[in-house]
PDB file with SEQRES, HELIX, SHEET and CRYST1 records, atoms N, CA, C and O in Angstrom:
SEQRES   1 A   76  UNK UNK UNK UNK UNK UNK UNK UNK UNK UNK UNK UNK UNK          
SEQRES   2 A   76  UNK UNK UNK UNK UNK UNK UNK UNK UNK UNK UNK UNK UNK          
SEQRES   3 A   76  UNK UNK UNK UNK UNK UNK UNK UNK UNK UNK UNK UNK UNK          
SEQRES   4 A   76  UNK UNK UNK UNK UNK UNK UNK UNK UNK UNK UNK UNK UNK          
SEQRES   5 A   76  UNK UNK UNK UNK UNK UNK UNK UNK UNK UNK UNK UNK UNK          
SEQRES   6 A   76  UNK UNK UNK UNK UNK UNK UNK UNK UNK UNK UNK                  
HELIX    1 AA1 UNK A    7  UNK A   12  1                                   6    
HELIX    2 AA2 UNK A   20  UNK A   22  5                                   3    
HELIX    3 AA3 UNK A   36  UNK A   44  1                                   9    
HELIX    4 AA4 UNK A   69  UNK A   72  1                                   4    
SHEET    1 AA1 2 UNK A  48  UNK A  50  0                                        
SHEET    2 AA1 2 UNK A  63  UNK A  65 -1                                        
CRYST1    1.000    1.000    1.000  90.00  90.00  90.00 P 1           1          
ATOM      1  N   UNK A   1      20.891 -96.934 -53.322  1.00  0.00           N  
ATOM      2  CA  UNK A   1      20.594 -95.791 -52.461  1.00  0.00           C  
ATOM      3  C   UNK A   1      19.083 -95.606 -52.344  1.00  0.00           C  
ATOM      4  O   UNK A   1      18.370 -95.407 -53.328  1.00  0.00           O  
ATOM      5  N   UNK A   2      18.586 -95.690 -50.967  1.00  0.00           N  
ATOM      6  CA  UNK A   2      17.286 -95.024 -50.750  1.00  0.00           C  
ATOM      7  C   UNK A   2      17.006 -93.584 -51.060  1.00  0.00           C  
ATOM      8  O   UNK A   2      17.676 -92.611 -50.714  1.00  0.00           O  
ATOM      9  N   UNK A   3      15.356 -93.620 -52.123  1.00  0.00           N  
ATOM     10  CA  UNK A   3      14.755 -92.624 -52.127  1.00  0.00           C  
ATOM     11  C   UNK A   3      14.394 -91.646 -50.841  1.00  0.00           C  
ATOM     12  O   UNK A   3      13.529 -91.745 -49.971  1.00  0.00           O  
ATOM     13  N   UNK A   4      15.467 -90.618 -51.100  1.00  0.00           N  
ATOM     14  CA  UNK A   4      15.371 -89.435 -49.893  1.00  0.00           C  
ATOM     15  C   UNK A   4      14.010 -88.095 -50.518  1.00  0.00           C  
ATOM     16  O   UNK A   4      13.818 -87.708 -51.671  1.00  0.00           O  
ATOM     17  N   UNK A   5      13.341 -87.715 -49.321  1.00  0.00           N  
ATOM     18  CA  UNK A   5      12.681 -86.345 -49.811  1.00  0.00           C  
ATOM     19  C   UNK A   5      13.698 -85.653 -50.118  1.00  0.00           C  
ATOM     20  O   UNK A   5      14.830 -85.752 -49.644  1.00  0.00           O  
ATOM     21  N   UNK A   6      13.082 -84.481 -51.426  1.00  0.00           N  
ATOM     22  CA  UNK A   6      14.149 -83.283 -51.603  1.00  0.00           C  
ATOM     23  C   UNK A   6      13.938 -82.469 -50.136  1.00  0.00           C  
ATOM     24  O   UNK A   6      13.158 -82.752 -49.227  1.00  0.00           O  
ATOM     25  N   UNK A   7      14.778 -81.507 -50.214  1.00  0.00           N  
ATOM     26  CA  UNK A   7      14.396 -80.037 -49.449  1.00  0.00           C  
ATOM     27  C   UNK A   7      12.866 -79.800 -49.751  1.00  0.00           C  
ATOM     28  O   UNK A   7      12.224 -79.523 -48.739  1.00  0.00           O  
ATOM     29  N   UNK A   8      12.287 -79.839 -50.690  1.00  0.00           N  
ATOM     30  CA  UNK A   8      11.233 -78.877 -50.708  1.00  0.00           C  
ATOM     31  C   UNK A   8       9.907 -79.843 -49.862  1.00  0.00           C  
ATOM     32  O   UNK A   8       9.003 -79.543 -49.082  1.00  0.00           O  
ATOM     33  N   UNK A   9      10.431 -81.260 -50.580  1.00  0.00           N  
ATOM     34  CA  UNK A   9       9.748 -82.276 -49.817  1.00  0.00           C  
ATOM     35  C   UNK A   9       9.492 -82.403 -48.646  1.00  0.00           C  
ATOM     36  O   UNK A   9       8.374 -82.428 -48.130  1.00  0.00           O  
ATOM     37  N   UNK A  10      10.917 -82.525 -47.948  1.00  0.00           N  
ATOM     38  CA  UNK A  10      11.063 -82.869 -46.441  1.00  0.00           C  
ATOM     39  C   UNK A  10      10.516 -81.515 -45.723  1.00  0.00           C  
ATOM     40  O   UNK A  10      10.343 -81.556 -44.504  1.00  0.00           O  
ATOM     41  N   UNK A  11      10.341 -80.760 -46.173  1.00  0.00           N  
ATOM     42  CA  UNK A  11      10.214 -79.365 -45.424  1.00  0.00           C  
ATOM     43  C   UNK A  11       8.785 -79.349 -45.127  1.00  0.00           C  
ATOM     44  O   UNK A  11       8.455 -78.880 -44.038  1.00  0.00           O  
ATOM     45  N   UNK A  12       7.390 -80.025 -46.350  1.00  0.00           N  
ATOM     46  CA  UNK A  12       6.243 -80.272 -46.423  1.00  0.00           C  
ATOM     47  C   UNK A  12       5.487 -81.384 -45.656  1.00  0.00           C  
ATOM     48  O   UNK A  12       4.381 -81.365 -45.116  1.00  0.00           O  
ATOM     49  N   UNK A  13       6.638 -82.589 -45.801  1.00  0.00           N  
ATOM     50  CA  UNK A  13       6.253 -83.437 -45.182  1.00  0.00           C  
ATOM     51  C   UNK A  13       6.652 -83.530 -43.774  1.00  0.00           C  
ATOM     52  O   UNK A  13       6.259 -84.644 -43.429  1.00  0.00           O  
ATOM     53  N   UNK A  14       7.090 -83.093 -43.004  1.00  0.00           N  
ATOM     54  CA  UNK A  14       7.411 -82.713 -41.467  1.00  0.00           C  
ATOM     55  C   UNK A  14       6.157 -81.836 -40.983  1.00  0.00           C  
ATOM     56  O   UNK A  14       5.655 -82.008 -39.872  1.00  0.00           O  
ATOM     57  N   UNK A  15       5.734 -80.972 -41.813  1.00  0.00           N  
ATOM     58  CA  UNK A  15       4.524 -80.631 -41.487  1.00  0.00           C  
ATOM     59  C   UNK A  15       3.740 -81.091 -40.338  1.00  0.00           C  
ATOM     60  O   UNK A  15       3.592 -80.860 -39.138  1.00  0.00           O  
ATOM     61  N   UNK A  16       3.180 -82.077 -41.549  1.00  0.00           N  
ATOM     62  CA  UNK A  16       2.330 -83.578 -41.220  1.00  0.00           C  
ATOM     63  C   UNK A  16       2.135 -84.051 -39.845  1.00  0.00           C  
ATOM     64  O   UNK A  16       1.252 -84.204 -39.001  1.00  0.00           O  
ATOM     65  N   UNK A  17       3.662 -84.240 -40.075  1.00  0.00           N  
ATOM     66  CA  UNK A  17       4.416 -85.027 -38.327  1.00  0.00           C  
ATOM     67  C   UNK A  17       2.975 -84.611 -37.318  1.00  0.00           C  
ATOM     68  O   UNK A  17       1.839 -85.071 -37.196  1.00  0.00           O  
ATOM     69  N   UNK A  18       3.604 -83.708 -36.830  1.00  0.00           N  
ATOM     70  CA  UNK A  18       2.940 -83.626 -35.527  1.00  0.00           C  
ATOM     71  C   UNK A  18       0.974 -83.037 -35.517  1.00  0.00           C  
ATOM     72  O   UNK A  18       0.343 -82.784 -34.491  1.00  0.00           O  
ATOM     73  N   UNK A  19       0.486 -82.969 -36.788  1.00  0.00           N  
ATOM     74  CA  UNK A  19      -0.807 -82.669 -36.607  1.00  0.00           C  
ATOM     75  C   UNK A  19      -1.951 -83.479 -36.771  1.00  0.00           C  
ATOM     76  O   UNK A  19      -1.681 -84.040 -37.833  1.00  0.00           O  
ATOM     77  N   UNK A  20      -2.829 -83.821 -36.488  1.00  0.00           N  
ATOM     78  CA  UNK A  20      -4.176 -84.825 -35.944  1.00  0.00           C  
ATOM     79  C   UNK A  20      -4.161 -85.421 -37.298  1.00  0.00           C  
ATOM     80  O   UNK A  20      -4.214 -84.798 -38.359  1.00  0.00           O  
ATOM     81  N   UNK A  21      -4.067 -86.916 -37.110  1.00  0.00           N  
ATOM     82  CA  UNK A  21      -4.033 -87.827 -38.407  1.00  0.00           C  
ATOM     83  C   UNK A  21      -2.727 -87.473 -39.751  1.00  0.00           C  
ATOM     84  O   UNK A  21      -2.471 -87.989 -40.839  1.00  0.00           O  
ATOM     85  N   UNK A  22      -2.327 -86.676 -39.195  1.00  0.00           N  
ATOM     86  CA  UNK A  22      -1.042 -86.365 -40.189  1.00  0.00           C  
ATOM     87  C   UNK A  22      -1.437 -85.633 -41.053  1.00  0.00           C  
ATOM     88  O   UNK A  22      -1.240 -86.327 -42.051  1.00  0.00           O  
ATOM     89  N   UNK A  23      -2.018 -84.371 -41.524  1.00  0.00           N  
ATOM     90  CA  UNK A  23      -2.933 -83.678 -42.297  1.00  0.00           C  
ATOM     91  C   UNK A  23      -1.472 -82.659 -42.654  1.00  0.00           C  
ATOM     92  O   UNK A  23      -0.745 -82.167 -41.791  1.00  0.00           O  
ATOM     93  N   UNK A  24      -1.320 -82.534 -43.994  1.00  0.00           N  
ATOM     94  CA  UNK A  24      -0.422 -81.879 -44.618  1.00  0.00           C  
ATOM     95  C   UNK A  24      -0.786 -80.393 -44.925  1.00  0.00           C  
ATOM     96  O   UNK A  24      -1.995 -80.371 -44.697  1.00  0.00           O  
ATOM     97  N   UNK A  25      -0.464 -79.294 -45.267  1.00  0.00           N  
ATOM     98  CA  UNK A  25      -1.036 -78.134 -45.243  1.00  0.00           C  
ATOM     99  C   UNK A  25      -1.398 -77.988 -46.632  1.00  0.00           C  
ATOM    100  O   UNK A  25      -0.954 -78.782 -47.461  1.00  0.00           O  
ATOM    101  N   UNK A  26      -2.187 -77.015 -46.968  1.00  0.00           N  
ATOM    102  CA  UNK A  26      -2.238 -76.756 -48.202  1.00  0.00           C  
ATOM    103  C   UNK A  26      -0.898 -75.607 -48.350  1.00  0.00           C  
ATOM    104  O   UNK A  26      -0.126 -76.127 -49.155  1.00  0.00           O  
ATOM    105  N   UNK A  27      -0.337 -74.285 -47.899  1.00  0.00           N  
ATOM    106  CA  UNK A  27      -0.002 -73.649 -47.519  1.00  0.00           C  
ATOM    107  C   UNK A  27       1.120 -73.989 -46.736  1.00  0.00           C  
ATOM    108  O   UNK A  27       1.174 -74.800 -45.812  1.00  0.00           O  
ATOM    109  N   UNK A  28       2.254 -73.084 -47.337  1.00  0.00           N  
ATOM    110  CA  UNK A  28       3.742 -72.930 -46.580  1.00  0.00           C  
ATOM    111  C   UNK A  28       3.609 -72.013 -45.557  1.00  0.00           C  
ATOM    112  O   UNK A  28       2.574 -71.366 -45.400  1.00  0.00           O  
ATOM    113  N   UNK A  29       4.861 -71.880 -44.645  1.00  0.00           N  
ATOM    114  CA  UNK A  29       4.858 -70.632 -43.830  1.00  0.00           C  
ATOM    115  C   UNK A  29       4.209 -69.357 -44.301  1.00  0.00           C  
ATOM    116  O   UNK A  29       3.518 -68.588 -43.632  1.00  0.00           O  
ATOM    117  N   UNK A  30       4.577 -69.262 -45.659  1.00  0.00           N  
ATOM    118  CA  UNK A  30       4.856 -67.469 -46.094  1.00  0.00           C  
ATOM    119  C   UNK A  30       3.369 -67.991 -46.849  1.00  0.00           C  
ATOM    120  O   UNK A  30       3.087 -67.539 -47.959  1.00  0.00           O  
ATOM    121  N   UNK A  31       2.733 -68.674 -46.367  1.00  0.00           N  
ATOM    122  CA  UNK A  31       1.335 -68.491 -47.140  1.00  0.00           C  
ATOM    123  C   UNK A  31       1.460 -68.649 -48.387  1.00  0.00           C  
ATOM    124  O   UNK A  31       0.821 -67.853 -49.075  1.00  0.00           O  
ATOM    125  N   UNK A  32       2.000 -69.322 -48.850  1.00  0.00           N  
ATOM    126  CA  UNK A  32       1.718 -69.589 -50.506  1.00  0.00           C  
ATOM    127  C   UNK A  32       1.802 -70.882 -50.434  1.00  0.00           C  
ATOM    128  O   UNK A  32       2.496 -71.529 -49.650  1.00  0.00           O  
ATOM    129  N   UNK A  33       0.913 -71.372 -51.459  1.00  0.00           N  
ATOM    130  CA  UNK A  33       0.284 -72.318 -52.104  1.00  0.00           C  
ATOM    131  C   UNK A  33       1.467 -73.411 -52.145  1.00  0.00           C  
ATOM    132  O   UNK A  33       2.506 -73.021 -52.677  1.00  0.00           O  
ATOM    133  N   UNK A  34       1.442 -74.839 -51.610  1.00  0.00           N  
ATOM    134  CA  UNK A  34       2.447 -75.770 -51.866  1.00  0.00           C  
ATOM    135  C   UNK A  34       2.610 -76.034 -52.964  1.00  0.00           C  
ATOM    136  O   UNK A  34       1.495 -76.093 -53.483  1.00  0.00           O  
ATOM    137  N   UNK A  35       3.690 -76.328 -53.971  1.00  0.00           N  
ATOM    138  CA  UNK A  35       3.624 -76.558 -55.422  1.00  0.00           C  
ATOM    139  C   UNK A  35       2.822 -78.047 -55.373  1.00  0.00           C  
ATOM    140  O   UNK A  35       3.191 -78.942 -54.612  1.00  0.00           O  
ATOM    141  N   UNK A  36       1.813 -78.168 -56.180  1.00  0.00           N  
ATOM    142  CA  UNK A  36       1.198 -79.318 -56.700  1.00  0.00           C  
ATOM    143  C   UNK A  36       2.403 -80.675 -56.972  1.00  0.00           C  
ATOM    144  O   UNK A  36       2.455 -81.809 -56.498  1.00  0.00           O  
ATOM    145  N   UNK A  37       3.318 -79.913 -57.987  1.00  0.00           N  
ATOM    146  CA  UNK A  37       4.213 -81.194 -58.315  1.00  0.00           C  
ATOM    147  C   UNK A  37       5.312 -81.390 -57.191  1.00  0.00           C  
ATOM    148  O   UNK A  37       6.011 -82.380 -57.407  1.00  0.00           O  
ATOM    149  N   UNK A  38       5.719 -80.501 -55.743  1.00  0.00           N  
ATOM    150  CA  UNK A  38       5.593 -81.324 -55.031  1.00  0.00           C  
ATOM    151  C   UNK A  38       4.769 -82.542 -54.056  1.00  0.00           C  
ATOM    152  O   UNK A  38       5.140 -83.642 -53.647  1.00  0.00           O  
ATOM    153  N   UNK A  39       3.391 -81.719 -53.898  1.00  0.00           N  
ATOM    154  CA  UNK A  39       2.049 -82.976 -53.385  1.00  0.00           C  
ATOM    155  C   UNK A  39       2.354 -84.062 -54.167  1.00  0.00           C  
ATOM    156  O   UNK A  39       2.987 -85.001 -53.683  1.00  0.00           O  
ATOM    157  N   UNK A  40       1.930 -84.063 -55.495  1.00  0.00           N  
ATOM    158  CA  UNK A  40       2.562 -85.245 -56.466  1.00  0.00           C  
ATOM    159  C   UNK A  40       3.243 -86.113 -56.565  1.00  0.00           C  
ATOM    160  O   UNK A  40       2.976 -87.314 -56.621  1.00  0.00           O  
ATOM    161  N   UNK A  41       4.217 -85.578 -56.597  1.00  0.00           N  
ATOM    162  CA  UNK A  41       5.902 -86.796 -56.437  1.00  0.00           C  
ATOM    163  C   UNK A  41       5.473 -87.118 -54.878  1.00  0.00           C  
ATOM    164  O   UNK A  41       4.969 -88.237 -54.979  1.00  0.00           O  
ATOM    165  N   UNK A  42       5.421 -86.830 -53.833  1.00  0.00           N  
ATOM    166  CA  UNK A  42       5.372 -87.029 -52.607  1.00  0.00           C  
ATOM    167  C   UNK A  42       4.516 -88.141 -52.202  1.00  0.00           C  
ATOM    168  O   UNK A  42       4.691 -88.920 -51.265  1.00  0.00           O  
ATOM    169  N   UNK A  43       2.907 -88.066 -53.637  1.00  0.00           N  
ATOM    170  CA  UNK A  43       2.218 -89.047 -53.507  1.00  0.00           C  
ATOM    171  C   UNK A  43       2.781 -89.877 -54.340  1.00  0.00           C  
ATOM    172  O   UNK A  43       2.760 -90.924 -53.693  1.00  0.00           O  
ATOM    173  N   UNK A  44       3.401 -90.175 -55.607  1.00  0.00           N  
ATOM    174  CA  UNK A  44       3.773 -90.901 -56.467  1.00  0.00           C  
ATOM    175  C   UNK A  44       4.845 -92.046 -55.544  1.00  0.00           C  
ATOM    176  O   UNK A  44       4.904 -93.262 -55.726  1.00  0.00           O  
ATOM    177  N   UNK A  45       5.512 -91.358 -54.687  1.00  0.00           N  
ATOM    178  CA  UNK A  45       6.364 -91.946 -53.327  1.00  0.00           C  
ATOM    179  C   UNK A  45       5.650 -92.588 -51.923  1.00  0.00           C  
ATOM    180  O   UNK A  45       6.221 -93.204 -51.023  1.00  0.00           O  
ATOM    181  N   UNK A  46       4.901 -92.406 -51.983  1.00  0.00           N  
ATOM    182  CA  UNK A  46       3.783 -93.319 -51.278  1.00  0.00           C  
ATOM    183  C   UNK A  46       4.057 -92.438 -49.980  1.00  0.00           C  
ATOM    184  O   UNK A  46       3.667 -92.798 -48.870  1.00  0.00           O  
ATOM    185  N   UNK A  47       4.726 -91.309 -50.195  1.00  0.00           N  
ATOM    186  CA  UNK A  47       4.860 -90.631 -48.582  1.00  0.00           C  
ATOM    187  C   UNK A  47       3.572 -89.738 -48.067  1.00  0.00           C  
ATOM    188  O   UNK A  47       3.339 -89.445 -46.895  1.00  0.00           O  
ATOM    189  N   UNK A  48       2.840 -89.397 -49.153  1.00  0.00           N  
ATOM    190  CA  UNK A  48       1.895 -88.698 -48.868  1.00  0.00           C  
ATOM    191  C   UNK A  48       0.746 -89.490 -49.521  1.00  0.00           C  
ATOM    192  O   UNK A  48       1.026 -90.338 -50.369  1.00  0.00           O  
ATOM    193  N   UNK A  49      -0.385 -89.284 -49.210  1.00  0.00           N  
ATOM    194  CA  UNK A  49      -2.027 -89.981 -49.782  1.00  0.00           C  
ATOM    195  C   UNK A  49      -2.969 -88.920 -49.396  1.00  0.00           C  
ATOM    196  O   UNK A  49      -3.009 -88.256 -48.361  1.00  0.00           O  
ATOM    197  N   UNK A  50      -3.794 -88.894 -50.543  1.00  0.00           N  
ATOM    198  CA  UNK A  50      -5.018 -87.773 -50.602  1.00  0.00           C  
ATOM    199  C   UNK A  50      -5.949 -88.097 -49.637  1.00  0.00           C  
ATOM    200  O   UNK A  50      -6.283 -89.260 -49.414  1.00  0.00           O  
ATOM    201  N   UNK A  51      -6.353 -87.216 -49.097  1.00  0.00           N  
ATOM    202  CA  UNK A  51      -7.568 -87.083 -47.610  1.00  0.00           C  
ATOM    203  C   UNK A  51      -8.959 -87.506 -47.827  1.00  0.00           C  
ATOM    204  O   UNK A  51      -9.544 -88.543 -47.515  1.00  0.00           O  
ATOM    205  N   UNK A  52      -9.284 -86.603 -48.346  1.00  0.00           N  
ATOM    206  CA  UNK A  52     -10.595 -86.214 -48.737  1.00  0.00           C  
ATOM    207  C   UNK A  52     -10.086 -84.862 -49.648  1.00  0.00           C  
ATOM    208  O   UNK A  52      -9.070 -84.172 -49.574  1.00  0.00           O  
ATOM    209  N   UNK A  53     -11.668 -84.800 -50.831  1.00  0.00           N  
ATOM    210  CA  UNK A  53     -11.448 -83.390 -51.494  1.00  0.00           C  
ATOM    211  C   UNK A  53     -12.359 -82.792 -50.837  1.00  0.00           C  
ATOM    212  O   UNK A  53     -13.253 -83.090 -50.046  1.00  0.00           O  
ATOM    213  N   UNK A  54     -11.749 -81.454 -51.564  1.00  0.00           N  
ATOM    214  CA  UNK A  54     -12.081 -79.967 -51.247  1.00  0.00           C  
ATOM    215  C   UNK A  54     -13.082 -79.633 -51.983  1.00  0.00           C  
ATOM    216  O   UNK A  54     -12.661 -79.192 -53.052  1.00  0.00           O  
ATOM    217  N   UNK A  55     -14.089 -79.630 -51.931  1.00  0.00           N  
ATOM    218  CA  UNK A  55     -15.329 -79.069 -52.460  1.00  0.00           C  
ATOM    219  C   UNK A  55     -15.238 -77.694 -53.132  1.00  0.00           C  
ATOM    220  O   UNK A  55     -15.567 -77.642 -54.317  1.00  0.00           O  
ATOM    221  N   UNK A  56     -14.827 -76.567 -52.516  1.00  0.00           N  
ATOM    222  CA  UNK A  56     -14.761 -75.418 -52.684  1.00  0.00           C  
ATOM    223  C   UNK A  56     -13.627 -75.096 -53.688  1.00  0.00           C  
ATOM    224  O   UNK A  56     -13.717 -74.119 -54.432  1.00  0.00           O  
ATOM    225  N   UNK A  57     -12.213 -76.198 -53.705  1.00  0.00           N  
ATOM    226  CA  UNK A  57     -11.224 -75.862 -54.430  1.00  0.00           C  
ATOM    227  C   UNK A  57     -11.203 -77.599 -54.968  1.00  0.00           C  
ATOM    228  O   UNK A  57     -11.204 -78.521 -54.153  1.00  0.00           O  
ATOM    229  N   UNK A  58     -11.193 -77.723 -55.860  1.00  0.00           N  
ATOM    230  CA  UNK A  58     -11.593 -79.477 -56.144  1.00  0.00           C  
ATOM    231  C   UNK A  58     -10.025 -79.652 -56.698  1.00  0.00           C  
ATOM    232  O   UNK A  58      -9.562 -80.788 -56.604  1.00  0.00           O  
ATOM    233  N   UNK A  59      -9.157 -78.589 -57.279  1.00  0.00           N  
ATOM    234  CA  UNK A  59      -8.004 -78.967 -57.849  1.00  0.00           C  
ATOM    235  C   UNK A  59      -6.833 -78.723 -56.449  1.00  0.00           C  
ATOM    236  O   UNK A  59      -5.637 -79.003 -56.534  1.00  0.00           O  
ATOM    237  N   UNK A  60      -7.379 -78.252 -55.430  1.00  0.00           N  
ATOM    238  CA  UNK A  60      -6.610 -78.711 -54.669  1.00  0.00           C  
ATOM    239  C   UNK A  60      -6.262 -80.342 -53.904  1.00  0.00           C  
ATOM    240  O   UNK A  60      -7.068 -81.251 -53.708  1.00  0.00           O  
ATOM    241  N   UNK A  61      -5.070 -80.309 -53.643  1.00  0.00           N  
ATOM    242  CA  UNK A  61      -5.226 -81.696 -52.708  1.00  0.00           C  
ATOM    243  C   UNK A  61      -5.053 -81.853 -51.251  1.00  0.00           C  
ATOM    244  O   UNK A  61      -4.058 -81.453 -50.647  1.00  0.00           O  
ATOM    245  N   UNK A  62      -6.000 -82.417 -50.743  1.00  0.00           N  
ATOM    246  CA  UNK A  62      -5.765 -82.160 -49.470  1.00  0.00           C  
ATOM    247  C   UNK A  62      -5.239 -83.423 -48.509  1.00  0.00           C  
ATOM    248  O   UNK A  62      -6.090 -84.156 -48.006  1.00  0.00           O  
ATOM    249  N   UNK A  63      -4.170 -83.603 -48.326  1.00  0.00           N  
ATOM    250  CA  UNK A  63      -3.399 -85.237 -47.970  1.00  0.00           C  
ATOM    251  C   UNK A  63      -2.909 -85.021 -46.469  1.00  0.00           C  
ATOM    252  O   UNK A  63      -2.894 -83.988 -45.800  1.00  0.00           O  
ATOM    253  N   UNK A  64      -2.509 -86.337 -46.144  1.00  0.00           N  
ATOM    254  CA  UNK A  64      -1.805 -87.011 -44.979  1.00  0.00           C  
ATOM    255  C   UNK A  64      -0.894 -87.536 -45.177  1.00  0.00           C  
ATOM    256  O   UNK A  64      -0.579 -87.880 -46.316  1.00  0.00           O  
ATOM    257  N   UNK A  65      -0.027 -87.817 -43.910  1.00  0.00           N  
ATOM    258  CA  UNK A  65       1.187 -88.447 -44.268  1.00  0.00           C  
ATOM    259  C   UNK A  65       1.034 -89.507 -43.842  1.00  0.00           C  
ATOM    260  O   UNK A  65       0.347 -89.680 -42.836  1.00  0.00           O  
ATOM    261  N   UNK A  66       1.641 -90.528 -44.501  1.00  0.00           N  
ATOM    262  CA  UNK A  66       1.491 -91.758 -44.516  1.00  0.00           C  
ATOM    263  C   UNK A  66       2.580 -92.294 -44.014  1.00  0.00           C  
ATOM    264  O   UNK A  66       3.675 -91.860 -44.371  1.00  0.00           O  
ATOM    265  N   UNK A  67       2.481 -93.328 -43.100  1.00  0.00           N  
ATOM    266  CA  UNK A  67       3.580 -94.056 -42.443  1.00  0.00           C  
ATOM    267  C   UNK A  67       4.786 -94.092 -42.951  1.00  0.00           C  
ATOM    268  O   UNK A  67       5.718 -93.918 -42.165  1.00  0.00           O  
ATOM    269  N   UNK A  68       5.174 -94.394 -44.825  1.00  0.00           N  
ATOM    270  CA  UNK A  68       6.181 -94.176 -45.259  1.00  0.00           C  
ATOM    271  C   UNK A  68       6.885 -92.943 -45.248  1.00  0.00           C  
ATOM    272  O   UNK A  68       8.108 -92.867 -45.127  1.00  0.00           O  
ATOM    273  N   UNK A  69       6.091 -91.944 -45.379  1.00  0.00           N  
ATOM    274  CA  UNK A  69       6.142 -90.497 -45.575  1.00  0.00           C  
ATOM    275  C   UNK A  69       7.264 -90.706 -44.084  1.00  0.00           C  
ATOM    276  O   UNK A  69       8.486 -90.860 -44.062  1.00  0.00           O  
ATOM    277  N   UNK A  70       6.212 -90.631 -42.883  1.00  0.00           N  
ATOM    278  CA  UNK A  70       7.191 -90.703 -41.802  1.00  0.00           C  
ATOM    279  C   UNK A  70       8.215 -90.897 -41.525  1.00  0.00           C  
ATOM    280  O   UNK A  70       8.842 -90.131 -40.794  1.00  0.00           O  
ATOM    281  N   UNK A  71       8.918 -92.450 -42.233  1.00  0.00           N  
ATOM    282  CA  UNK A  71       9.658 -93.130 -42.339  1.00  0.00           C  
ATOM    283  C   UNK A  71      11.295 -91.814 -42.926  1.00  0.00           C  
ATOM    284  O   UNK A  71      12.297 -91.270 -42.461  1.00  0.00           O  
ATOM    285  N   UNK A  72      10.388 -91.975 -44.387  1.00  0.00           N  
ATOM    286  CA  UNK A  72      11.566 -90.795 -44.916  1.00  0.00           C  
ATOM    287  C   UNK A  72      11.838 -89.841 -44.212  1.00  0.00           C  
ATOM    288  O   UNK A  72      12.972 -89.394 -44.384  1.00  0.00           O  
ATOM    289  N   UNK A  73      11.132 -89.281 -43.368  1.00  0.00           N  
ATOM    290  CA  UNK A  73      11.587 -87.888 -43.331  1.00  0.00           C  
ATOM    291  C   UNK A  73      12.460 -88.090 -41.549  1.00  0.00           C  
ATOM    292  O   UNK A  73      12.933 -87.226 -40.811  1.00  0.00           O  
ATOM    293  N   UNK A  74      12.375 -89.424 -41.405  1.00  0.00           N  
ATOM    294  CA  UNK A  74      13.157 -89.607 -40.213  1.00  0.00           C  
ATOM    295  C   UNK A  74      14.385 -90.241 -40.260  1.00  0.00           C  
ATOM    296  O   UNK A  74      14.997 -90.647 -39.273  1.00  0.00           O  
ATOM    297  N   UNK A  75      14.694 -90.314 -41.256  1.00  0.00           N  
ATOM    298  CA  UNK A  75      15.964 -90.744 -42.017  1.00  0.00           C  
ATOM    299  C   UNK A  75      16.668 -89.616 -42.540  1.00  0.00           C  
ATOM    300  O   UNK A  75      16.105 -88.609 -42.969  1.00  0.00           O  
ATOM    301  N   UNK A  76      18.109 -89.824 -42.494  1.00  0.00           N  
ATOM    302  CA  UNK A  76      18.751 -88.518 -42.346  1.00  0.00           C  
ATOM    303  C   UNK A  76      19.340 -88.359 -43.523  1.00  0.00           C  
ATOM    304  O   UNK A  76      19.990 -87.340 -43.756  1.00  0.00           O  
TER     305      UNK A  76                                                      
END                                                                             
């Protein structure tokens, strides 16, 4: 069985989809902070990759979605 995003995953990584270079949010709808250990696993899955850092917040991560990323989350 292929590695599927969870819910919390797929919900983050659709994001991505449609914005300039695939730029993931830091931030959910309701404005709170994406859990880290989802960014994490997401990168550990090669679906997501770090951007560039954040100067101002250095423990944040600020990523894109990566072609695989795509892949998963277009799979049902």
């Amino acid at each position: 069985m292929e590695d599927a995003p969870s819910a919390a995953q797929r919900a983050w990584l659709e994001r991505g989809r449609d914005e300039p270079g695939g730029k993931l949010p830091l931030f959910d709808r309701r404005g709170q902070q994406v859990s880290p250990r989802t960014v994490r696993s997401c990168i550990e899955r090669g679906w997501a990759e770090p951007w560039f850092s954040n100067p101002l917040k250095p423990d944040w991560l600020v990523c894109k979605l990566t072609p695989a990323g795509r892949e998963a989350i277009s799979r049902r």
